[in-house]
C-alpha positions as a printed NumPy array, in Angstrom:
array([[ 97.465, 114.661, 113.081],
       [ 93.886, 114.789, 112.026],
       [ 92.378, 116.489, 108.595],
       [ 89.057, 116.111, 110.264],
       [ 89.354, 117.878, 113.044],
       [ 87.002, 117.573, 116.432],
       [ 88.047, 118.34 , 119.799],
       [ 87.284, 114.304, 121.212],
       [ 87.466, 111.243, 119.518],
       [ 84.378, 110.591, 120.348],
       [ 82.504, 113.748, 119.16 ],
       [ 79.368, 112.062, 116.942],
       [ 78.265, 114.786, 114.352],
       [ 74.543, 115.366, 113.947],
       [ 73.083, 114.56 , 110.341],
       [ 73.517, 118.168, 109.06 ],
       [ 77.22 , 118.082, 108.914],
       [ 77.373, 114.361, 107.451],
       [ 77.206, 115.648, 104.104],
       [ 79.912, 118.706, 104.634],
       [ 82.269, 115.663, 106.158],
       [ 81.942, 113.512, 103.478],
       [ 82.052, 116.179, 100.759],
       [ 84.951, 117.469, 102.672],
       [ 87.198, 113.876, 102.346],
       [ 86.083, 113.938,  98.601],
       [ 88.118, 117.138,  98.139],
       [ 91.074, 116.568, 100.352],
       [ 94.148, 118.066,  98.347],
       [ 97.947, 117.165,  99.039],
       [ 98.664, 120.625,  99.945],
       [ 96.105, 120.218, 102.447],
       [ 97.754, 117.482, 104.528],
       [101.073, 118.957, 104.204],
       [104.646, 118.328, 102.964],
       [104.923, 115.242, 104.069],
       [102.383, 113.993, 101.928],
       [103.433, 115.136,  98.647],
       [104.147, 111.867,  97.406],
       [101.43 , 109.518,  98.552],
       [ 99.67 , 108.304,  95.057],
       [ 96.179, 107.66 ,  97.772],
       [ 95.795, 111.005, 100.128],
       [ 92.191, 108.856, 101.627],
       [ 89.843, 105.974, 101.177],
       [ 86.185, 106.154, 101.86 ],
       [ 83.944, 102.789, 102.383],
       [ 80.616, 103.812, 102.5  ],
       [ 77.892, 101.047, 102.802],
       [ 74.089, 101.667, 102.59 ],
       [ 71.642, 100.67 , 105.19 ],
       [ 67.867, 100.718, 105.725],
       [ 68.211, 103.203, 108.027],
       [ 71.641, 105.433, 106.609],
       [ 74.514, 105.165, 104.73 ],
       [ 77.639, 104.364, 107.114],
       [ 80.761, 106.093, 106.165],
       [ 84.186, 104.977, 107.021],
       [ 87.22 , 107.563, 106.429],
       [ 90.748, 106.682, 106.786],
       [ 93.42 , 110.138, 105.474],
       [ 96.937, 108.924, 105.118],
       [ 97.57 , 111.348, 107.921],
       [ 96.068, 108.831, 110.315],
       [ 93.055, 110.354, 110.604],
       [ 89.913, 107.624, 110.864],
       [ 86.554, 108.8  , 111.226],
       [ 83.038, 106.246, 111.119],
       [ 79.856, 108.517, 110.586],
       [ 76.288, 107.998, 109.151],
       [ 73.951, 109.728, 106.805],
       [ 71.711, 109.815, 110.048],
       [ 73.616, 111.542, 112.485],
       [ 76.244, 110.514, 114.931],
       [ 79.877, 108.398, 114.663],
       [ 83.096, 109.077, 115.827],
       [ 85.643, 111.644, 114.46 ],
       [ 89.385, 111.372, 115.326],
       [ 89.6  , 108.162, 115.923],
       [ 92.807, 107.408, 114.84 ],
       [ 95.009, 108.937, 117.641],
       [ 94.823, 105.347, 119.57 ],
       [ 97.393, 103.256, 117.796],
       [ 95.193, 100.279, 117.001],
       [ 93.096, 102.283, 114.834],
       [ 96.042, 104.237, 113.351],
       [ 97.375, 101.004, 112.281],
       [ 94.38 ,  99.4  , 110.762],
       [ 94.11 , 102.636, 108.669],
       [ 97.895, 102.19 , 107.729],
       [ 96.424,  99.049, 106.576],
       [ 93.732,  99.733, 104.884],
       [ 95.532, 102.183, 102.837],
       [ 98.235, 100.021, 101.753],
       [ 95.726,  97.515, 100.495],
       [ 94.251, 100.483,  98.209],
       [ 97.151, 100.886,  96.454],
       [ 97.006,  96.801,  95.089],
       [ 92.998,  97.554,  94.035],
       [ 93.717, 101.118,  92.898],
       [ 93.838,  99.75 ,  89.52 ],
       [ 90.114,  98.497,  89.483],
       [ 88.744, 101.638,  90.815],
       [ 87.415, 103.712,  87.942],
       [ 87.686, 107.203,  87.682],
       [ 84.718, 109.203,  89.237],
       [ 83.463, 112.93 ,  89.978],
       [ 81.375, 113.354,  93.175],
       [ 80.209, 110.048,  93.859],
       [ 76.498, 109.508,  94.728],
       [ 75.846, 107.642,  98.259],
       [ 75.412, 103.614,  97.973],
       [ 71.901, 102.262,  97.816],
       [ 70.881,  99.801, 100.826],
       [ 72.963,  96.729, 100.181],
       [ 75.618,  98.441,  97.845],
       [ 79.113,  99.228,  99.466],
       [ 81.247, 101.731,  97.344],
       [ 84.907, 102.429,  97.853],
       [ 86.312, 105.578,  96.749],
       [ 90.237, 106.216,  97.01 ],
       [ 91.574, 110.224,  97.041],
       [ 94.332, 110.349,  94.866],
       [ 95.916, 113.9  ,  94.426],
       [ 95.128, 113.349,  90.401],
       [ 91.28 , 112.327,  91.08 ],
       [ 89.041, 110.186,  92.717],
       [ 88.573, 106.341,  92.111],
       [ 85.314, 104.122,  93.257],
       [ 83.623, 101.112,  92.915],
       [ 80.403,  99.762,  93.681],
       [ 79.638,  96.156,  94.74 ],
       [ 77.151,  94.151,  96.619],
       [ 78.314,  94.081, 100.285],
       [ 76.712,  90.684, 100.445],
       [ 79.379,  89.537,  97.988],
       [ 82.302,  91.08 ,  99.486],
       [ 81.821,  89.639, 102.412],
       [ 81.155,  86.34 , 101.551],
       [ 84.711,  86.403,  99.082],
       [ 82.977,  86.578,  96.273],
       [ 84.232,  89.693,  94.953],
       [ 87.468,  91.17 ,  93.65 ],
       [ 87.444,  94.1  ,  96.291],
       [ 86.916,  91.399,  99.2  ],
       [ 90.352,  91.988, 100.479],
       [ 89.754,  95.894, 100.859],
       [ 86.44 ,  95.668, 102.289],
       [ 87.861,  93.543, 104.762],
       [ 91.115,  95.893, 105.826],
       [ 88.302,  98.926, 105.693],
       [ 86.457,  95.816, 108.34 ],
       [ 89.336,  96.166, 110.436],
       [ 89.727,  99.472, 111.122],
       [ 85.756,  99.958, 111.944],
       [ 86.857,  96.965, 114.749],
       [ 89.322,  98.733, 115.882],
       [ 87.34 , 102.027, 115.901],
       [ 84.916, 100.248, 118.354],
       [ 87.274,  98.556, 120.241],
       [ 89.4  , 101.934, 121.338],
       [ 85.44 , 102.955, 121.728],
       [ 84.698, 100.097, 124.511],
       [ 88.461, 101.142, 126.066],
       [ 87.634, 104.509, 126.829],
       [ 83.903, 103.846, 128.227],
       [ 85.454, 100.676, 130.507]])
């Protein structure tokens, strides 16, 4: 398991290779991940919210693979070989497929501006995004509420297995 490969789950990667990670979900391919994939209409689903300081990427790849990093440097890579986090990416990339429809088609996706969060789903045909206020998703007053909160959980859970292995 793990498109994004590190050797520790909690390997943070400096700013330089932000870009090259995130470009590097954009283009994940079904032959890629493997057989075992070939069927999966969403190969990944990026939620990407924009600070004052960086833009905070979340990653979850339908081969369990979760990774949190920011524009700035440092995150964590791999975090989905503890089971909590596995399953919140499970999750969170069910719930895509019920929005899927209201994510437009899009090339290479520009980061979020502070405030904005933007969802973009991998499908094997292309990729699909949205922008929205993060203010309004999560105060429910969006559409895409639901999905920012299942991409909510699995940053939770990417924390929690986080505090776990430091206690």
């Amino acid at each position: 398991m793990g498109f994004l490969r590190r050797k520790r789950a909690d390997a943070s990667p400096p700013p330089e290779v932000y870009e090259g990670l995130r470009n590097q979900a954009l283009s994940l391919r079904t032959e890629q991940l493997g057989d075992a994939f070939a069927d999966v209409p969403v190969l990944a689903v990026l939620m990407e919210t924009g600070y004052p300081e960086a833009v905070a990427t979340l990653v979850g790849v339908v081969d369990g693979t979760s990774s949190l990093y920011f524009s700035n440097g440092g995150g964590v890579i791999g975090a989905g070989t503890h089971a909590a986090v596995a399953d919140a990416n499970r999750r969170l990339l069910e719930t895509s497929l019920t929005y899927l429809p209201q994510l437009s088609a899009t090339s290479h996706p520009p980061l979020p501006d502070e405030g904005m969060t933007q969802f973009v789903a991998v499908t094997p045909q292309e990729l699909r995004g949205a922008v929205a206020r993060a203010d309004d998703l999560g105060e429910g007053r969006h559409e895409l509420t639901p999905l920012f909160y299942a991409a909510q959980d699995v940053i939770t859970q990417i924390r929690l297995s986080r505090e776990a292995d430091a206690g």
